[in-house]
C-alpha positions in Angstrom: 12.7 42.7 9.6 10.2 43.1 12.3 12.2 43.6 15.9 9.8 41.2 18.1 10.3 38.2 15.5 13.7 36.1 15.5 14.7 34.8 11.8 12.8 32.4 11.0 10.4 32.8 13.1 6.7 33.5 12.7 4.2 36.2 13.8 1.3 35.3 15.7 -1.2 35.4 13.3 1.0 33.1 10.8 1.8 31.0 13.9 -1.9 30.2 14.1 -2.3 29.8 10.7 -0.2 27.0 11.0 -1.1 25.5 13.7 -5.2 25.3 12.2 -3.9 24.2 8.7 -1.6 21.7 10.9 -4.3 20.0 13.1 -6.6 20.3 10.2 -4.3 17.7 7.7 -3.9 15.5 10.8 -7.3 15.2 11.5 -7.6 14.3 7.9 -4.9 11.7 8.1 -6.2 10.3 11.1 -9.5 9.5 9.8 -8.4 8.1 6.7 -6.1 5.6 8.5 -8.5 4.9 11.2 -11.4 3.9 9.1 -9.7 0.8 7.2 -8.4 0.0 10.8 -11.5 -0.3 12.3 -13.1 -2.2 9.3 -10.5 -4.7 9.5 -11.2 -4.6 13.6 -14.4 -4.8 13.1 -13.7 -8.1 10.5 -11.1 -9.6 12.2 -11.7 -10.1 16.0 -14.4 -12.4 17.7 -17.6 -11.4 18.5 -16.9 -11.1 22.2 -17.6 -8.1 24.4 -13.5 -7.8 25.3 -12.2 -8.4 22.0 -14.8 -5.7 21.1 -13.5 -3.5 23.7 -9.9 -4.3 23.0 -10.4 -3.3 19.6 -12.5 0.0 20.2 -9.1 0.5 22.6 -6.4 0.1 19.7 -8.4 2.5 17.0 -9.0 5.1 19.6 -5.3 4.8 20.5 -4.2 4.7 16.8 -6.3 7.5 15.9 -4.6 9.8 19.4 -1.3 8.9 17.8 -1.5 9.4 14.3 -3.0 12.8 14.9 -0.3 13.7 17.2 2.5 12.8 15.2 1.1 14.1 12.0 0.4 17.3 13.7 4.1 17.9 14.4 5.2 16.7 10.8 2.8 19.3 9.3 4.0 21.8 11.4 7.2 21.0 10.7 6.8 21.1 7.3 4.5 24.0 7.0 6.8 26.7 8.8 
């Protein structure tokens, strides 16, 4: 039992571990869901500059949030 860590709790170099090995499966995930979403983006919408835009917006947006939220459930599940 190590005195500056609470039970469960991790020391700093674990703590970074986790965190790299966290962001590293969500940027994973993220790519791999992003790609077939932009394929059927890129398929899908008209050939006009703001459906173009809107759908550049959506994958960028999709890609932020699946990152995010599998960064947490890695971390979550890692520790």
């Amino acid at each position: 039992m190590t005195a500056a860590i609470p039970v469960g709790g991790l020391c700093e170099d674990c703590h970074r571990r986790v965190k790299r090995r966290a962001a590293q499966i969500a940027r994973w995930v993220a790519i791999g869901t992003t790609i077939p979403l932009a394929v059927y983006v890129t398929l899908t919408l008209p050939r006009t500059r703001e459906a173009r835009i809107v759908g550049a917006t959506a994958v960028v947006i999709w890609y932020v949030l699946t990152s995010l939220i599998v960064r947490r459930v890695a971390w979550e599940w890692l520790k």
